[in-house]
C-alpha positions in Angstrom: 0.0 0.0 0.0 1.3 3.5 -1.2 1.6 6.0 1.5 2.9 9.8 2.0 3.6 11.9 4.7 4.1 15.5 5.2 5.3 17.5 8.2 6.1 21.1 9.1 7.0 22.6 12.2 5.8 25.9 13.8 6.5 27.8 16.7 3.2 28.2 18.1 1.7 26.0 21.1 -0.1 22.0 20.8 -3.2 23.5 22.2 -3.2 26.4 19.3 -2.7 24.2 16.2 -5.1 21.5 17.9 -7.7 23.4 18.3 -7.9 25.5 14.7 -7.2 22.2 13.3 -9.7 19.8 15.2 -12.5 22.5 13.9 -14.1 21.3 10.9 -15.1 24.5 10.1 -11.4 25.6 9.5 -11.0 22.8 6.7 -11.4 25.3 3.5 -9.1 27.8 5.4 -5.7 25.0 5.1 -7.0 22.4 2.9 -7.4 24.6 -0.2 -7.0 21.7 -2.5 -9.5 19.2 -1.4 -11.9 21.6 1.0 -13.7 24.3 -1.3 -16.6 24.5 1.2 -18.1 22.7 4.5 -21.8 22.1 4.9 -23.4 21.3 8.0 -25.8 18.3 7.5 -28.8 17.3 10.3 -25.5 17.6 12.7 -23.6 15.5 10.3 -21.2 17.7 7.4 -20.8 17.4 3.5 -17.5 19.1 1.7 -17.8 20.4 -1.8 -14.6 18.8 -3.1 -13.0 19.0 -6.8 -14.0 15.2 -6.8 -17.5 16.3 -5.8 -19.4 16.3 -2.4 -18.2 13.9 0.1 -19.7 13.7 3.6 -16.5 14.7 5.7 -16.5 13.5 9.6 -13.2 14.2 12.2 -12.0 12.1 15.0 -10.1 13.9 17.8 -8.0 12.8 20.6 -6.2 16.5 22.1 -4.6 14.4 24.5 -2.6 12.4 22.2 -2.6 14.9 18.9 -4.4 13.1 17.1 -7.4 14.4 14.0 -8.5 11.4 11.7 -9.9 13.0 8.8 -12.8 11.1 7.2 -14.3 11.0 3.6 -16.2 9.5 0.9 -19.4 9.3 -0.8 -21.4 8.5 1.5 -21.3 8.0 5.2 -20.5 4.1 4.8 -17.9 4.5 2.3 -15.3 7.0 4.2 -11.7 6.8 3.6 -9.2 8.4 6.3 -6.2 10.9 6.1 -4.4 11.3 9.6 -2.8 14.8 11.6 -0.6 14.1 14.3 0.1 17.3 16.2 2.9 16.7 18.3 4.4 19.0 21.1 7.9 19.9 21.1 10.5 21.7 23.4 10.3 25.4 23.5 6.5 26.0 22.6 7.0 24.3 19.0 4.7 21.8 17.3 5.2 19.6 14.7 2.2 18.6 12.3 2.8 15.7 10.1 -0.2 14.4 7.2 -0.5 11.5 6.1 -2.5 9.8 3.0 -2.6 5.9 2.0 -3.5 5.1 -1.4 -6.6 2.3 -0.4 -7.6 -0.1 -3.3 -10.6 2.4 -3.7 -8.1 5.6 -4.9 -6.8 4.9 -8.7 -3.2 5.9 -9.2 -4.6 9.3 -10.9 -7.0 10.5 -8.3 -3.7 9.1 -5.9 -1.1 11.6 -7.9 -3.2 14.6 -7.2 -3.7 13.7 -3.7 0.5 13.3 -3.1 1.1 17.0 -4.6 -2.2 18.5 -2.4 -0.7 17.7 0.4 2.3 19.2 0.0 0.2 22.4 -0.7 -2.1 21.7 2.6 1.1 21.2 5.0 2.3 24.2 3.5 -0.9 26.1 4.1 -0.6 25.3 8.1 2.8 26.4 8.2 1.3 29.8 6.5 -1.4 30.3 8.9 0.9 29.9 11.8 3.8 32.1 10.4 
């Protein structure tokens, strides 16, 4: 199974990137690529994607800086990309992103996905520069 990971680290606290992370809300503002928009759904959310919409669900553990990201077509049928937030010495944090290509991504759709995420790490670093 194909995999990537990205990381960046900033000089702002765990609890800072956690929380604008962990906030589904924030997606479009650092996932430029993938997250056009986020619409809330009977307390559930759908994400206008350039693969379409995709109903788009986190899983967060602050304690251990952790933020599964889920998605897919429908709420059965969710793939998921994982954040690691992790604290290091002097008030730093490292974020790293990783993607695995699952038999259900085709080596296109998985090309595109390797060079957004470059873009997406990048876009965290920006927002806490």
């Amino acid at each position: 199974m194909n995999s990537i990971t990205e990381t960046c680290v900033v000089t702002v606290s765990q609890d800072k990137v956690f929380a604008f992370l962990s906030d589904i809300q924030n997606l479009p503002k650092w996932s430029t690529k993938f997250v056009k928009k986020i619409m809330p759904l009977n307390g559930k959310y759908k994400a206008v994607t350039p693969i379409g919409e995709v109903f788009i669900r986190l899983y967060t553990n602050e304690k251990a800086g952790l933020i599964d990201i889920y998605a897919g077509p429908t709420e059965d049928n969710m793939t998921p990309a994982y954040l690691r937030i992790i604290s290091l010495p002097d008030n730093s944090t490292a974020i790293t992103f990783t993607f695995f290509q699952y038999a259900s991504t085709s080596d296109t759709i998985w090309k595109i996905f390797c060079e957004w995420i470059k873009v997406e790490v990048e876009n965290i670093r920006k927002h806490f520069s």
